[in-house]
C-alpha positions in Angstrom: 38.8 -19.0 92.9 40.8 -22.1 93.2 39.6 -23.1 89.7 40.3 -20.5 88.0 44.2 -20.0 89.1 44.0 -24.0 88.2 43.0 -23.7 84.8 44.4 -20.5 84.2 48.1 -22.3 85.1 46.9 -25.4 82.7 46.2 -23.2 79.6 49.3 -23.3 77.7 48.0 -20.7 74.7 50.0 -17.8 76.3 53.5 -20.4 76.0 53.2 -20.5 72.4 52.5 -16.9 72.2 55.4 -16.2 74.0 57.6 -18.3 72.1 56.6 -16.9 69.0 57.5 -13.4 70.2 60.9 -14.3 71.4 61.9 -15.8 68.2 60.4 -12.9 65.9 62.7 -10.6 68.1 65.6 -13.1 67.6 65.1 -12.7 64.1 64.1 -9.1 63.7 68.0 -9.0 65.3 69.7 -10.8 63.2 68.2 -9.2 60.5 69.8 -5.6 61.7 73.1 -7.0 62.7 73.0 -8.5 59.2 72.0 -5.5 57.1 74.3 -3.2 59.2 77.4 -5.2 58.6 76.2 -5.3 54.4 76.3 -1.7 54.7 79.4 -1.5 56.3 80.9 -3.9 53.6 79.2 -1.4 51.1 79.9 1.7 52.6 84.0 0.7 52.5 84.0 -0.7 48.9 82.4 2.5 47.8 85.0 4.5 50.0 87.7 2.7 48.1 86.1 3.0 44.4 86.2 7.2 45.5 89.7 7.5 46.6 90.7 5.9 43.3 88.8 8.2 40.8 91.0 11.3 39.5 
């Protein structure tokens, strides 16, 4: 039993995993804060462009 908490605390395959997943999420964030404030942005210049038609 010993062993196998040994060389399951060695095995260092579930770190990289991990750090993989942390920075996916990191990114998959960024990536909505970034296309939410582009449609804001978006959203207000075609606001404008309509309260100027006729």
């Amino acid at each position: 039993m010993s062993n196998l908490l040994a060389r399951f605390f060695r095995d260092e395959s579930a770190t990289a995993s991990l750090d993989y997943a942390i920075i996916g999420g990191l990114v998959s964030i960024l990536i909505v804060i970034g296309a939410t404030a582009v449609g804001t942005g978006t959203s207000a210049s075609f606001q404008n462009a309509a309260t100027k038609m006729p």
